[in-house]
C-alpha positions in Angstrom: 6.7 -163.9 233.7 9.3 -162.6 231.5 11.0 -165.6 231.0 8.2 -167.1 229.7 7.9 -165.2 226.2 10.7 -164.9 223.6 11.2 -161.5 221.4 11.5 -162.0 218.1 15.6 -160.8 218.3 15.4 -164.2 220.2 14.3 -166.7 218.3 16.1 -165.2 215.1 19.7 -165.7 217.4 18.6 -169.2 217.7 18.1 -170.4 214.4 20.6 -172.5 212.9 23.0 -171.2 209.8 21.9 -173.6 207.3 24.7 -173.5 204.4 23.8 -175.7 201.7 26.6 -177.1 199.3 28.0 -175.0 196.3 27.9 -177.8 193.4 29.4 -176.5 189.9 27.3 -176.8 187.4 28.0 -179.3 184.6 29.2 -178.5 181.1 29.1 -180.3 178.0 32.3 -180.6 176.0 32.4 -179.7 172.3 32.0 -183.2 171.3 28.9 -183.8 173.3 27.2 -180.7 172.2 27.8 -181.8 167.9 26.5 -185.3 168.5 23.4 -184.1 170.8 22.4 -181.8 167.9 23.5 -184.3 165.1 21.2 -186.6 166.8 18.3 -184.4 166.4 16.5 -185.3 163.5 13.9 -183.1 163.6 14.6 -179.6 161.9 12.6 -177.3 164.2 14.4 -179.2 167.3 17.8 -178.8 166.2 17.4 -174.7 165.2 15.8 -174.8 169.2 19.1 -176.8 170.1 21.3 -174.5 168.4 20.0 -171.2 169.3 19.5 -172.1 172.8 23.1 -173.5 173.3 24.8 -170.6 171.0 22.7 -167.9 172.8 23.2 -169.4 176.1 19.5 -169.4 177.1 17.8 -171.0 179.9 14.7 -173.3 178.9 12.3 -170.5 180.3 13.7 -168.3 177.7 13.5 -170.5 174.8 9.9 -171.8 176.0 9.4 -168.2 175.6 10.9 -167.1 172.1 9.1 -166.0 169.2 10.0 -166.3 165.5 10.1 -162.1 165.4 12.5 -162.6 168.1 14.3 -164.3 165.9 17.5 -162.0 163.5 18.1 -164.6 161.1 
């Protein structure tokens, strides 16, 4: 009978190592980044563009911002 049930030590010794793939991330160059934003023709969108980018926010964090967030 006590080969019939598993402890829990067990089964976690028997799970695979899953390791997924590091991928680096990509990055704009200088060039991309001034024609993306001179490409914006909307004022409110190209402020959002340039604060996010300068700042280095996520899009959470500019989803999230204010105008009294905002030092300007």
């Amino acid at each position: 009978m006590q080969g019939a049930f598993l402890g829990i030590q067990d089964i976690l010794n028997n799970l695979p190592n899953l390791k997924r793939e590091k991928r680096l991330p990509v990055v704009l160059s200088k060039e991309e980044i001034e024609s993306l934003i001179s490409a914006t023709k909307n004022i409110n969108h190209r402020l959002i563009l340039q604060i996010g980018y300068s700042a280095g926010l996520r899009i959470s964090e500019i989803i999230n911002l204010n105008w009294r967030d905002l030092d300007l």
